[in-house]
ZASE-287214 format. One line per field, with one value per atom (N, C-alpha, C): atom name; residue number from 1; x, y, z. Coordinates in steps of 0.2 Angstrom, whole numbers, plus 5000, padded with zeros to 4 digits. Atoms other than C-alpha are relative to their C-alpha. Layout:
// ZASE-287214
atom: CA  ...
nr: NUM  ...
xx: X  ...
yy: Y  ...
zz: Z  ...
END
This chain:
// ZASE-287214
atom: N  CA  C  N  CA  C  N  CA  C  N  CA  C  N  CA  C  N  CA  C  N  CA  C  N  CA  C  N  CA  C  N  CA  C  N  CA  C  N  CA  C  N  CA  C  N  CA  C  N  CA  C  N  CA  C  N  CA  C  N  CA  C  N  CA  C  N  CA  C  N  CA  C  N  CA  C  N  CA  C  N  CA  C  N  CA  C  N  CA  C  N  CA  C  N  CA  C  N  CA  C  N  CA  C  N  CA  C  N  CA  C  N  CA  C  N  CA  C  N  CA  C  N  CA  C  N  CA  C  N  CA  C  N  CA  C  N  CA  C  N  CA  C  N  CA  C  N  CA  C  N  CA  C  N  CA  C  N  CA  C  N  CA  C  N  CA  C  N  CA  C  N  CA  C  N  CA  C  N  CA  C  N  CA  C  N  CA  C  N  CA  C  N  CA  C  N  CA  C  N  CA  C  N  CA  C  N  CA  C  N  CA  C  N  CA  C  N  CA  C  N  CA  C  N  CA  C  N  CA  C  N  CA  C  N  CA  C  N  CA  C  N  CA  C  N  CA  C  N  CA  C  N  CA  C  N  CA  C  N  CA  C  N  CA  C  N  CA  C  N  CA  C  N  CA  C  N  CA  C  N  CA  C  N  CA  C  N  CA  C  N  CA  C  N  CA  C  N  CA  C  N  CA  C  N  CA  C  N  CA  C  N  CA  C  N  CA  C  N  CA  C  N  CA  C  N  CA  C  N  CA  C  N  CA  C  N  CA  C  N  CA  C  N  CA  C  N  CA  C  N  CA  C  N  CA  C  N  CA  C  N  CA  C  N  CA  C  N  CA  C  N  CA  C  N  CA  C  N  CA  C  N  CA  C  N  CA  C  N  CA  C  N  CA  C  N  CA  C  N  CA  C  N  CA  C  N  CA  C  N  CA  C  N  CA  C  N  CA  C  N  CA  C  N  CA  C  N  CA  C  N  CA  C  N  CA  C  N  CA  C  N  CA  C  N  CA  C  N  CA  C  N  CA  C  N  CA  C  N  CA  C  N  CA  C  N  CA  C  N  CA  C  N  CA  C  N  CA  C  N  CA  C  N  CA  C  N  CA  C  N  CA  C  N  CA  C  N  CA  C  N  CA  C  N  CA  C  N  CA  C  N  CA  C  N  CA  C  N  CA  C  N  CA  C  N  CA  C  N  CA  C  N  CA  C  N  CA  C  N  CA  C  N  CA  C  N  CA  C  N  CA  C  N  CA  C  N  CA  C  N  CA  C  N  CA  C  N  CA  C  N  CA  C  N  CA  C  N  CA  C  N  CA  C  N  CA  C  N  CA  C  N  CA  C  N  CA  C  N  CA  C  N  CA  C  N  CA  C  N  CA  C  N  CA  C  N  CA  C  N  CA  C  N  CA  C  N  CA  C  N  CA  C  N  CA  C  N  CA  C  N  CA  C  N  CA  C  N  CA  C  N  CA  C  N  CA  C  N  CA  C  N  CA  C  N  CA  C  N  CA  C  N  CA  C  N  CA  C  N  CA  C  N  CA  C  N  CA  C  N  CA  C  N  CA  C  N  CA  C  N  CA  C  N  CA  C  N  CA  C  N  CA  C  N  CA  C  N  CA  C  N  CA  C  N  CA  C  N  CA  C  N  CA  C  N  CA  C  N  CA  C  N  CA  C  N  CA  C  N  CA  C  N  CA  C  N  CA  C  N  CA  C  N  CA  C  N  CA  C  N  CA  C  N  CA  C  N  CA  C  N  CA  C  N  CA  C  N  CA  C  N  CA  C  N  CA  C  N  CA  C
nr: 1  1  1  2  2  2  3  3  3  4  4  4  5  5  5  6  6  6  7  7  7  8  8  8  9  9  9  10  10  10  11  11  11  12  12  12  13  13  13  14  14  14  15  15  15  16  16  16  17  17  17  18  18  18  19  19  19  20  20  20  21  21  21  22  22  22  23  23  23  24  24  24  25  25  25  26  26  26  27  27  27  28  28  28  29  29  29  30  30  30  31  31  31  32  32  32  33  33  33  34  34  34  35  35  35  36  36  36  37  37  37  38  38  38  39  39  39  40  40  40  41  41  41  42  42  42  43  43  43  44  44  44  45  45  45  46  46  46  47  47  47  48  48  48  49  49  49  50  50  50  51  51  51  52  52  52  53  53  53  54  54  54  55  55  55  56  56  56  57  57  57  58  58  58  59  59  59  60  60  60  61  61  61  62  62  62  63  63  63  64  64  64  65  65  65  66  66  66  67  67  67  68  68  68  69  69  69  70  70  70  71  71  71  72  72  72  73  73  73  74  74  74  75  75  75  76  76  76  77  77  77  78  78  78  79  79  79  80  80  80  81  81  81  82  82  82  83  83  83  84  84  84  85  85  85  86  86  86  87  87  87  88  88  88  89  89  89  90  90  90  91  91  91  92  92  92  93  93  93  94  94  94  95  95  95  96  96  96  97  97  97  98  98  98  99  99  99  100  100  100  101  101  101  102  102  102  103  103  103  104  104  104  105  105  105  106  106  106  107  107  107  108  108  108  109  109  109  110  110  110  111  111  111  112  112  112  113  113  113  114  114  114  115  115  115  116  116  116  117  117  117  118  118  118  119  119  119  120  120  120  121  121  121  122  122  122  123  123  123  124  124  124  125  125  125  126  126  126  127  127  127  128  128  128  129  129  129  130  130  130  131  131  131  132  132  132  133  133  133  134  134  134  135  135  135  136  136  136  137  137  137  138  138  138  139  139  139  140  140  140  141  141  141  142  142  142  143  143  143  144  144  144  145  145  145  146  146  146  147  147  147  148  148  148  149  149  149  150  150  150  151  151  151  152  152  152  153  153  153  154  154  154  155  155  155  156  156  156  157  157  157  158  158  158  159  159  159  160  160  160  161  161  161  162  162  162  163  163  163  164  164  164  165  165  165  166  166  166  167  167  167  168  168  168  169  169  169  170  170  170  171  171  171  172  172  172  173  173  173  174  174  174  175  175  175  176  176  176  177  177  177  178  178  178  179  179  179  180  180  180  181  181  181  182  182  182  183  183  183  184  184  184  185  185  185  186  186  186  187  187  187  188  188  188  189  189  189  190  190  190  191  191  191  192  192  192  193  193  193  194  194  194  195  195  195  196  196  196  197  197  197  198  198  198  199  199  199  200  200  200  201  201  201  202  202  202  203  203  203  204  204  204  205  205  205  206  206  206  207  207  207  208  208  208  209  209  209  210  210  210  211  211  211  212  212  212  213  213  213  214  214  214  215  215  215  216  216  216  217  217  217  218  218  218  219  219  219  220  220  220  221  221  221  222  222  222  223  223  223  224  224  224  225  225  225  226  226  226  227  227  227  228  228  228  229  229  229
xx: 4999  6556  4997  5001  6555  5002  4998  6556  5008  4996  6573  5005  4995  6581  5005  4993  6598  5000  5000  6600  5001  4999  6606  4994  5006  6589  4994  5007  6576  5001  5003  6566  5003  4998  6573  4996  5003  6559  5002  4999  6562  5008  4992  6581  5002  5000  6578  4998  5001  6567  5004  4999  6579  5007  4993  6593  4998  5000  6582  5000  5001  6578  5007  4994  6595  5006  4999  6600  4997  5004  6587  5000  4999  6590  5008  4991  6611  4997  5001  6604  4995  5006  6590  4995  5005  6579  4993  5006  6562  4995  5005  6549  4993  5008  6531  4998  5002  6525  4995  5007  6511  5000  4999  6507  4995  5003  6503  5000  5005  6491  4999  5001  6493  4996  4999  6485  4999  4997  6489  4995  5001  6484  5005  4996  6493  4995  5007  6480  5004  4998  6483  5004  4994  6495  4996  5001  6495  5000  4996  6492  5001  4998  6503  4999  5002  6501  5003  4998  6511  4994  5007  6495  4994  5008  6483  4999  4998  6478  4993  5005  6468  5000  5000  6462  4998  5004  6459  5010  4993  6476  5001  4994  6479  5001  4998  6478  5007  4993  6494  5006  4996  6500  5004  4999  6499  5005  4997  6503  5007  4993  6521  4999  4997  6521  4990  5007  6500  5000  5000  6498  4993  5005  6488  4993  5007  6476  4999  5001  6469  5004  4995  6480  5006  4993  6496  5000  5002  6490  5000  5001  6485  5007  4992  6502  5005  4995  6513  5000  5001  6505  5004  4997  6509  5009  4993  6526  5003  4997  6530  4998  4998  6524  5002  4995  6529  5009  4992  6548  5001  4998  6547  5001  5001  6542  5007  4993  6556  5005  4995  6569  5000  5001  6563  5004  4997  6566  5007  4995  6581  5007  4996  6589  5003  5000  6585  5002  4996  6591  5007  4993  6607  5006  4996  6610  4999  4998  6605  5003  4995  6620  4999  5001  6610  5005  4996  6619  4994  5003  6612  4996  5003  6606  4995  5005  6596  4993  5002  6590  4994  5003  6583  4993  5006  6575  4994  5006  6565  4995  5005  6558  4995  5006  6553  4993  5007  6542  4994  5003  6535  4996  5004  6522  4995  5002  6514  4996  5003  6499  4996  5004  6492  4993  5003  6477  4998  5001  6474  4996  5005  6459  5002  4998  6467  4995  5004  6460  4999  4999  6454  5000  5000  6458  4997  5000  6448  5000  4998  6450  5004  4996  6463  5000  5001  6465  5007  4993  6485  5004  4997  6493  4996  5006  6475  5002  4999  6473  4997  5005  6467  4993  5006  6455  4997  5004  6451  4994  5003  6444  5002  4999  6442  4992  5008  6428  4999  5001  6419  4999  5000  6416  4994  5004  6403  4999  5001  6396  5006  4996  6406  5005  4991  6424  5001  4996  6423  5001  4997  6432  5003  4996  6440  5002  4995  6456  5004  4992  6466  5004  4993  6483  5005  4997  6495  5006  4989  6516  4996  5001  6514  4994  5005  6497  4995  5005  6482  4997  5003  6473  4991  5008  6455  4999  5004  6441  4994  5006  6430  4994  5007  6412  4993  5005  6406  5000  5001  6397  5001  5000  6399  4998  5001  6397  4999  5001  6399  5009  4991  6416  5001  4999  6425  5006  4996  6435  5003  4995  6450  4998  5001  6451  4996  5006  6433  4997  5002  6430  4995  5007  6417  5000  4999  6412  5006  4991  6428  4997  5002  6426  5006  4994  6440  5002  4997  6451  4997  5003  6441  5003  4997  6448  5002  4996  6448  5006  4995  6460  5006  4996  6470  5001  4998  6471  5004  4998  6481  5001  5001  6477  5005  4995  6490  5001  5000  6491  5007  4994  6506  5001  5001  6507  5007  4992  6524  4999  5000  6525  5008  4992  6544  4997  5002  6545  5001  5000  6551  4992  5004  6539  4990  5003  6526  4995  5002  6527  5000  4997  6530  4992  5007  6516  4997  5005  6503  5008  4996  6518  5007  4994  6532  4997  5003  6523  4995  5003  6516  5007  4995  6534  5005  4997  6539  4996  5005  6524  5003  4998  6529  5008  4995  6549  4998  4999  6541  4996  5003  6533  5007  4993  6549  5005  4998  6556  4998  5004  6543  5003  4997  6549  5004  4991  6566  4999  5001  6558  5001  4999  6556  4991  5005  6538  4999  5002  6542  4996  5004  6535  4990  5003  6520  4994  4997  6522  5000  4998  6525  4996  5006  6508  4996  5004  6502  5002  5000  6498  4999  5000  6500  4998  5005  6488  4999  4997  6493  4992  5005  6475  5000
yy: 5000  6019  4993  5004  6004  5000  5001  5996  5005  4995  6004  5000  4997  6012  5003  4994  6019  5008  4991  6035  5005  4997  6042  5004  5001  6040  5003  4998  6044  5006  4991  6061  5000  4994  6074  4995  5003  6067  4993  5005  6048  4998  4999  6050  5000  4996  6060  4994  5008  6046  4997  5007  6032  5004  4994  6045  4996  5002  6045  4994  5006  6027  4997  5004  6022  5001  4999  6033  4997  5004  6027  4994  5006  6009  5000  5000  6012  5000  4997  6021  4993  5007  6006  5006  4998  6019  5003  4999  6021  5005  4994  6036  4994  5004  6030  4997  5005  6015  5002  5001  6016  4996  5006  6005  5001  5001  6003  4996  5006  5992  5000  5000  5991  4994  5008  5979  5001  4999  5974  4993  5006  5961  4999  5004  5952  4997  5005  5948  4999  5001  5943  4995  5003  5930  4992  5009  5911  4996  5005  5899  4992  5007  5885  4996  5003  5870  5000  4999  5872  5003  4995  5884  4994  5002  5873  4991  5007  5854  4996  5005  5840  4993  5005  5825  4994  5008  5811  4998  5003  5799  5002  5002  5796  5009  4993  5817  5002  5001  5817  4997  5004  5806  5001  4999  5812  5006  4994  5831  5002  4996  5834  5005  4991  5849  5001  4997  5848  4998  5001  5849  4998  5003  5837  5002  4993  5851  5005  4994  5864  5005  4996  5872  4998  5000  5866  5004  4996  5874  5008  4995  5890  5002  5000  5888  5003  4999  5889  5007  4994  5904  5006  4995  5914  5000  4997  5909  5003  4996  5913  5009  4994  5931  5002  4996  5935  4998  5000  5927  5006  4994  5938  5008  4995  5954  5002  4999  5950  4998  5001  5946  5009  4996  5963  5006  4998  5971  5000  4999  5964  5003  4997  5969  5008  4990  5988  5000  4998  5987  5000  4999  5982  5005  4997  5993  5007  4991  6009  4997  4999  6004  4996  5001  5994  4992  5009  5977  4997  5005  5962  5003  4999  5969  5003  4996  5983  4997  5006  5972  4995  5003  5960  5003  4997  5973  5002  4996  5981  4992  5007  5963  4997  5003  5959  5007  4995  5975  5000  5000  5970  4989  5007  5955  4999  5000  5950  4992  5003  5940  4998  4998  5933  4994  5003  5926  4995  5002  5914  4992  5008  5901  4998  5003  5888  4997  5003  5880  4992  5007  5861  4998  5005  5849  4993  5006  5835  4994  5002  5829  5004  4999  5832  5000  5002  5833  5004  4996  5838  4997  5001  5842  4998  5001  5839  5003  4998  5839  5004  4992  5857  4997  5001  5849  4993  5006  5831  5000  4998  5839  4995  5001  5833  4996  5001  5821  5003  4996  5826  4996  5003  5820  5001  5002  5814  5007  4994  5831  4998  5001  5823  5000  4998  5825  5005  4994  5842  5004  4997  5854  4995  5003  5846  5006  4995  5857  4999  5002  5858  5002  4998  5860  5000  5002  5863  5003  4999  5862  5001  5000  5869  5004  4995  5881  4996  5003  5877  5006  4995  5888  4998  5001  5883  4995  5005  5871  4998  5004  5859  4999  4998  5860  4994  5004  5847  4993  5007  5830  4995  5003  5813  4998  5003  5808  5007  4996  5825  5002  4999  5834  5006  4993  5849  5002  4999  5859  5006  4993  5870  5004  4999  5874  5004  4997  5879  5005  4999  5884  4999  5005  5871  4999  5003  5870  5000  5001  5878  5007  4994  5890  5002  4996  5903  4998  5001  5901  5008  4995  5912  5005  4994  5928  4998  5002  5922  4995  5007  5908  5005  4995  5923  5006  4994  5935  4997  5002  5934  5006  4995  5947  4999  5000  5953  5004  4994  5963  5000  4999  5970  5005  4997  5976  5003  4999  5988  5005  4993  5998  5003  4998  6002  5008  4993  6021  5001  4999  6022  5000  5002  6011  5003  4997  6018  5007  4994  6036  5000  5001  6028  5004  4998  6035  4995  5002  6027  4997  5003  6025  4998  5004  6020  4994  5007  6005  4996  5001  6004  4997  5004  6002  4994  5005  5990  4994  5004  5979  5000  5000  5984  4994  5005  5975  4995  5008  5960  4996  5003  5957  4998  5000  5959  4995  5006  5947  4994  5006  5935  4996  5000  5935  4997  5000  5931  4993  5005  5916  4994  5007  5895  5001  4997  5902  5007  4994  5917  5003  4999  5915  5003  5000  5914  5008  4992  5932  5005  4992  5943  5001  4995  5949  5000  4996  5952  5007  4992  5968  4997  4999  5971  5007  4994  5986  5000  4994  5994  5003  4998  5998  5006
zz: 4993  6056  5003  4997  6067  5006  4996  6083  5004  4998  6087  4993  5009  6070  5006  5003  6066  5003  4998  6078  4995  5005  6063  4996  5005  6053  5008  4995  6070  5002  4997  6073  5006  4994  6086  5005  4995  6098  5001  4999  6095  5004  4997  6099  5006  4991  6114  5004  4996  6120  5003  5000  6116  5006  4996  6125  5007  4993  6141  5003  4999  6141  5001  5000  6139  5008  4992  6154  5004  4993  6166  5000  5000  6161  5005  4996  6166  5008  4995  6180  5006  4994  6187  5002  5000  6187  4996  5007  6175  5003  4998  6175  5000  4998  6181  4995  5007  6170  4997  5002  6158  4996  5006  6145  4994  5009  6124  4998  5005  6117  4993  5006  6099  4997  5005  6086  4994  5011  6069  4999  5006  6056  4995  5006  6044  4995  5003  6029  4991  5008  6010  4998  5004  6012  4995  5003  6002  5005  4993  6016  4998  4999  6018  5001  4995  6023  5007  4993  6038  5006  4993  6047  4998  5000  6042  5002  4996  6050  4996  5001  6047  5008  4997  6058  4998  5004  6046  4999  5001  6045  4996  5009  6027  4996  5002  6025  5003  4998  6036  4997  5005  6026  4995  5005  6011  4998  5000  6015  5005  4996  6024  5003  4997  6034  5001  4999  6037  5008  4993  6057  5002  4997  6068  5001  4997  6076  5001  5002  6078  5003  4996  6092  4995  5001  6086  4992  5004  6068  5003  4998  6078  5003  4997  6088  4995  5007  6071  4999  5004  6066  5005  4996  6082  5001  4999  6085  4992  5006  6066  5002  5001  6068  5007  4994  6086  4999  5000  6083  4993  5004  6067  5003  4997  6077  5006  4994  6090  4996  5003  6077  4996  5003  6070  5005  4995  6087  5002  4997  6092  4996  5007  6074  5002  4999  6076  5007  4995  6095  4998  5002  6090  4994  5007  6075  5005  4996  6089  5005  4996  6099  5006  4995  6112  5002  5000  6123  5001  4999  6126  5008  4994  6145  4998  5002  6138  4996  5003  6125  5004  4997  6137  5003  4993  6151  4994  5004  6134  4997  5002  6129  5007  4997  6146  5003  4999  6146  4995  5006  6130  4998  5000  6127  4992  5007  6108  5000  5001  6107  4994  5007  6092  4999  4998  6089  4990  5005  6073  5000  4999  6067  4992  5006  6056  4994  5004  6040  5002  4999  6042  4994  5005  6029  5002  4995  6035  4992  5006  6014  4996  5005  5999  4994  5006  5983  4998  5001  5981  4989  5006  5965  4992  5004  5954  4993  5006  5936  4998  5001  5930  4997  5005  5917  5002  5000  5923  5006  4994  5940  5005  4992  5958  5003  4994  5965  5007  4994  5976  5006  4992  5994  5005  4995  6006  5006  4996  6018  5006  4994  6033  4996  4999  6025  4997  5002  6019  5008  5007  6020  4993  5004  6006  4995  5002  6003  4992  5006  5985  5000  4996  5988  4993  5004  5975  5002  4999  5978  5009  4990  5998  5001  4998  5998  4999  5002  5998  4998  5005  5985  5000  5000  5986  5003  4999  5991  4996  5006  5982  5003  4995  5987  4997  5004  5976  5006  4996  5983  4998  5003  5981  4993  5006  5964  4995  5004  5957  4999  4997  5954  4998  5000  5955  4994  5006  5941  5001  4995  5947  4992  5007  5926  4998  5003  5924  5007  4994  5941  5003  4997  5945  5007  4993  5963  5002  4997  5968  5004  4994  5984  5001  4999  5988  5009  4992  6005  5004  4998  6018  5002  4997  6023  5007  4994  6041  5000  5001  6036  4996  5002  6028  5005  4997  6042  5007  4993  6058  5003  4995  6071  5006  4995  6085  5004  4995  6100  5003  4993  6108  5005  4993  6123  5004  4996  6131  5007  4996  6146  4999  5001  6139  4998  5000  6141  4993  5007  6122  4995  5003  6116  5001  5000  6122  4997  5002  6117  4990  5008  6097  4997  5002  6085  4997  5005  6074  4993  5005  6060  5001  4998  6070  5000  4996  6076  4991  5005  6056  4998  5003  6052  5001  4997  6063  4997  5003  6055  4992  5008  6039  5000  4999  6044  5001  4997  6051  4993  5006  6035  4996  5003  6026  5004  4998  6038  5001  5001  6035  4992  5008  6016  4999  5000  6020  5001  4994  6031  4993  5006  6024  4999  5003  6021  4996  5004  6012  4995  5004  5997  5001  4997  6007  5001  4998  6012  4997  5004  5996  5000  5002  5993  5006  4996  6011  5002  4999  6019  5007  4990  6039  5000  4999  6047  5006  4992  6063  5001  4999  6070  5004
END
């Protein structure tokens, strides 16, 4: 179950719902608003460079697809999962039979905030040899991220004049959990949506992952988990 399933596939109660709501939209008229506050996470995935920035020139340089700052990094993040969650949406409306009007009125009842803190690369080491290691770097340019093909899989921790060993695992620190999770609130006063349970709104998190998969980040995405709080 999602956002708006296959009337074929949705429980006795869901159906009724999507019945009344479809009436009362025809009609211009809706039952007294309330409103549903959901939040999720998105955690476990590989992060790309695309979410994550630097501020040093020659790291822009080097890495393609690594953004300037911190916002426009945090930016990336959100429009990737709210465009997925509304692509997820607008899918299931149109497979239950809804038009573009209906469509619309349910989105402008519907708001999806997300909130994510990028990783800094303020140094690199892309593409490093397993065994020859990674010097290390003066305290002002860490982090210093290892990036290998589009992820960045770890950080080197070692200092000047020491170095670091992806191979051995020398002075190699893991991507922190917070740079691995993206937190998201959504908010509907849509009489549907509303009344959804705990595993509707789990399934609809579930498709936006599956539509993440699909994305030019996909790979990204196989081994996360999304959790409907």
């Amino acid at each position: 179950m999602n956002s708006f399933m296959n009337m074929a596939r949705l429980p006795t109660t869901v159906m009724s719902l999507l019945i009344t709501v479809s009436a009362a939209l025809e009609c211009g008229v809706m039952p007294e608003r309330q409103m549903a506050t959901k939040t999720f996470r998105v955690t476990d995935f590989t992060l790309p460079v695309d979410m994550v920035y630097s501020t040093t020139p020659k790291v822009l340089v080097q890495v393609p697809g690594i953004l300037p700052t911190r916002e426009s990094a945090s930016s990336f993040a959100s429009r990737l999962i709210t465009q997925a969650v509304i692509d997820v949406l607008e899918q299931q409306g149109r497979t239950a039979g809804f038009d573009d009007a209906m469509i619309s009125a349910i989105f402008g009842q519907l708001s999806v905030q997300i909130s994510y803190e990028p990783q800094e690369c303020k140094e690199v080491a892309v593409n490093a040899d397993l065994v020859a290691g990674i010097n290390g770097v003066m305290m002002a340019m860490k982090p210093h991220c290892i990036i290998v093909g589009s992820t960045v899989t770890s950080l080197c921790t070692a200092d000047t004049g020491e170095m670091c060993k992806i191979g051995l695992n020398s002075m190699i620190a893991p991507i922190s959990a917070n740079q691995t999770t993206i937190s998201g609130t959504i908010k509907t006063t849509n009489f549907v949506m509303v009344n959804w349970s705990r595993g509707i709104w789990q399934s609809l998190m579930n498709r936006t992952l599956r539509t993440l998969t699909l994305g030019p980040l996909g790979l990204h995405f196989l081994s996360a988990v999304a959790t409907v709080d």
